[in-house]
C-alpha positions in Angstrom: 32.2 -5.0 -50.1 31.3 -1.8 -52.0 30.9 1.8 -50.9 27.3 1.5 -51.1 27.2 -1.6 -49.3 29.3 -0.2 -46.8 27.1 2.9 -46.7 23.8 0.4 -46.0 25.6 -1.6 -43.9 26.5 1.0 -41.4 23.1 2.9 -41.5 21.7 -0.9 -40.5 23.7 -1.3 -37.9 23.7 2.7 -36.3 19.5 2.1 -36.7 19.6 -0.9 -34.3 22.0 0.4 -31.6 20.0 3.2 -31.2 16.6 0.9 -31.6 19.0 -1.2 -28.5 19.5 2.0 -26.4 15.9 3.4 -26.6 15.0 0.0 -25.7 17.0 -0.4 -22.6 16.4 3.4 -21.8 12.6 3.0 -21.7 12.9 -0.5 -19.7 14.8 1.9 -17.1 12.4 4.6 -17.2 10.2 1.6 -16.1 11.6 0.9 -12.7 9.4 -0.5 -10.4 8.1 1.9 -7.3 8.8 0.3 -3.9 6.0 0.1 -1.2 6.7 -0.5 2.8 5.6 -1.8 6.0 5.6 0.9 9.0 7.5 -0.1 12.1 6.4 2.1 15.1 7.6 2.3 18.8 5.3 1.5 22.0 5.3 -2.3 21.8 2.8 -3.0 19.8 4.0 -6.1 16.9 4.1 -4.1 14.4 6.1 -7.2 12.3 2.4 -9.5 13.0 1.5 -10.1 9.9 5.3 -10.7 7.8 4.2 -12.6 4.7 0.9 -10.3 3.6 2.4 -7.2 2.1 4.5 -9.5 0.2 1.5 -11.5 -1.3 -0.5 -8.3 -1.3 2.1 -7.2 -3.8 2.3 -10.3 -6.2 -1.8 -10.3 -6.2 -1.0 -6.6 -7.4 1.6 -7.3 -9.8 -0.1 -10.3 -11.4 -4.2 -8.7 -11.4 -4.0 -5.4 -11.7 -0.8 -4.2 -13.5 0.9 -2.5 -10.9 5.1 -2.8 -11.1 5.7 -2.6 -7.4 8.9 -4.2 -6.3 8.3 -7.9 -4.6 9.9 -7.4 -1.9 8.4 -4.3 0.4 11.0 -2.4 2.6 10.4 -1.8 6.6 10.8 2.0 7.6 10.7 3.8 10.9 7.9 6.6 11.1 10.4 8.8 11.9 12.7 8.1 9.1 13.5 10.8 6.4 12.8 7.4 4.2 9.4 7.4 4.3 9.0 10.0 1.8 10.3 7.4 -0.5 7.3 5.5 -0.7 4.2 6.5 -2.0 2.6 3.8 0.3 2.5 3.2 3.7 1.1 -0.1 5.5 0.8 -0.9 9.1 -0.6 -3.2 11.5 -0.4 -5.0 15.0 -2.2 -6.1 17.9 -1.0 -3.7 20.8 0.2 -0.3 21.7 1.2 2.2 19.0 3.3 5.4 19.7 4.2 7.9 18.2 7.3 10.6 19.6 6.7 14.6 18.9 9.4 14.6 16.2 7.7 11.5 14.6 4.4 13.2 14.2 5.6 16.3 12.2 7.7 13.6 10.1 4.6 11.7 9.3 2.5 14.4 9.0 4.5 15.8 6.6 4.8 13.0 4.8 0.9 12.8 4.7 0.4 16.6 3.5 3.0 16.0 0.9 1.3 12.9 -1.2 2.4 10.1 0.7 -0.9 7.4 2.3 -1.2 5.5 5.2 -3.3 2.5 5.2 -3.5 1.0 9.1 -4.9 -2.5 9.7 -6.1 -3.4 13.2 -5.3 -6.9 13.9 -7.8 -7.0 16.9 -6.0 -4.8 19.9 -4.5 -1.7 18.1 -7.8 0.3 17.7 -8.0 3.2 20.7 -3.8 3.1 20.5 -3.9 4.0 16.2 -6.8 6.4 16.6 -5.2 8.2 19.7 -2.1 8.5 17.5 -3.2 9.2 14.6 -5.1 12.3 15.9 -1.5 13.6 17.4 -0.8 13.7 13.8 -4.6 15.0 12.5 -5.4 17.2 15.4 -7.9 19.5 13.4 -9.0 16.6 11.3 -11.6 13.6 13.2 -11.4 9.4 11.7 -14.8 9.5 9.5 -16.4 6.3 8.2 -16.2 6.2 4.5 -19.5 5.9 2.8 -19.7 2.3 0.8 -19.9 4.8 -2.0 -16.3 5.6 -1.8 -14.2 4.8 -4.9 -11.5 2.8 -2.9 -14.4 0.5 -2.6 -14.9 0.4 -6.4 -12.0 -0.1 -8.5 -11.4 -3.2 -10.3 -13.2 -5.1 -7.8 -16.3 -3.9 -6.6 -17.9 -4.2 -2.8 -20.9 -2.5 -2.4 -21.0 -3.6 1.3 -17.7 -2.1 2.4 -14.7 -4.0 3.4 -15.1 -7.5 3.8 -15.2 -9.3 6.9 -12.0 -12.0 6.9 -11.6 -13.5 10.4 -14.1 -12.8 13.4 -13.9 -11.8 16.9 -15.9 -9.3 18.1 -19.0 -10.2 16.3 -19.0 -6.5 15.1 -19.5 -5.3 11.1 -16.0 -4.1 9.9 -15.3 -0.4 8.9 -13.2 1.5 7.1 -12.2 5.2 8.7 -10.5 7.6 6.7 -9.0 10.9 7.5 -9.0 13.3 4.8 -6.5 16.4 3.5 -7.3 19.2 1.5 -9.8 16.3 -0.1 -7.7 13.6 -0.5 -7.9 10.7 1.2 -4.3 10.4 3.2 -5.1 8.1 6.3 -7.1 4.4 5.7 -8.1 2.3 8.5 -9.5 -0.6 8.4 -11.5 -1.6 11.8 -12.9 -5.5 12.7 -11.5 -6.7 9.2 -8.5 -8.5 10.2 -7.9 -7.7 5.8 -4.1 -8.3 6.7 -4.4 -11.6 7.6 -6.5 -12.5 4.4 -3.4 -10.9 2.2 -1.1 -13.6 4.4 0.4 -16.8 2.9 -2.5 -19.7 3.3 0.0 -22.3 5.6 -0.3 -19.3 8.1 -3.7 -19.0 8.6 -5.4 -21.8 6.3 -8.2 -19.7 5.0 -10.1 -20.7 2.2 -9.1 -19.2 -1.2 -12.7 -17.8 -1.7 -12.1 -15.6 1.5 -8.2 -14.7 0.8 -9.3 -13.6 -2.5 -11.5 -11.1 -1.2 -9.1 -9.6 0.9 -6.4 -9.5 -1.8 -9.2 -8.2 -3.6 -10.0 -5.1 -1.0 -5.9 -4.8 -0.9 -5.6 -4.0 -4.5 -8.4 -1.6 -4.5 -6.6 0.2 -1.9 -3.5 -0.2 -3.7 -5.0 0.9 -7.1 -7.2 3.7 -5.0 -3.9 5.5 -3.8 -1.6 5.2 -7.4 -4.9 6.8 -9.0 -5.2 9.4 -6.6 -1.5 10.8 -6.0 
């Protein structure tokens, strides 16, 4: 081989190991973000719904381009951890409670850019709100207009949330609790929107009404990543 071969061959191959490590540098720069499921003291199941964030999450992944990690991570609401995920989700049927220390922790978290989206499985409601206020005590749970952007992102509901299993025979609502103007607390009240995200062996809903509550999920979802 010649000088100038040599010369050519060794540019060549210096331009695609650098072409390799920009690659594998930028595939890193793309880690996926990690979202998790809030586990709370005072009995309440907080664990009643264990397959939705999960499918929430692929319905994410697959419609919307989010790169959230498939499997979501459990966190106490006093944990310093918390502030590693830009996405809090909750639920249960029962009593929620919520120790001095673990209000400042969430509240913090809260003020600092973190959101809380709460899902009342039929039986949380006056435990979340009472809770919720230790947090907010200046701030009061105010229904968001059907206006609201979380309610038009990709897909659009001009009626508010939808309504997935019934019990009460009352509309469903979504309360927010907002921060300096930014939206920081979700709740969504006679919706049941965490059952719709589930697995269909658990509850055997129909496609047409899972769809609409992965469908409200990843509006959330894309509501909060828009709105840091």
């Amino acid at each position: 081989m010649t000088m100038k071969w040599q010369r050519i061959y060794r540019s060549i191959w210096g331009l695609m190991v650098f072409i390799t490590l920009a690659v594998s540098a930028n595939a890193q720069s793309k880690t996926s973000v990690k979202i998790a499921l809030l586990k709370y003291g005072g009995g309440g199941d907080w664990y009643a719904n264990p397959t939705s964030l999960g499918d929430l999450i692929q319905y994410c992944n697959k419609n919307i381009g989010t790169n959230i990690d498939p499997e979501p991570a459990t966190v106490d609401v006093g944990s310093p951890e918390i502030f590693n995920y830009p996405f809090l989700d909750m639920t249960g049927h029962g009593n929620v409670f919520f120790t001095d220390a673990e209000v400042k922790n969430l509240r913090k978290y809260l003020t600092s850019g973190g959101f809380l989206h709460a899902d009342d499985n039929y039986g949380m409601d006056k435990y979340i709100r009472r809770e919720i206020k230790k947090v907010f005590p200046e701030s009061e749970l105010v229904e968001l207009p059907f206006s609201h952007p979380i309610y038009h992102q990709k897909y659009d509901f001009p009626n508010g949330l939808p309504k997935i299993h019934e019990h009460d025979g009352k509309p469903p609502q979504g309360f927010g609790i907002f921060y300096k103007g930014r939206l920081v607390f979700f709740y969504t009240y006679e919706c049941d929107l965490g059952d719709g995200w589930e697995n269909p062996a658990v509850h055997h809903d129909p496609w047409s009404l899972r769809e609409k509550a992965l469908q409200m999920g990843a509006n959330i979802i894309s509501y909060v990543f828009d709105h840091p």
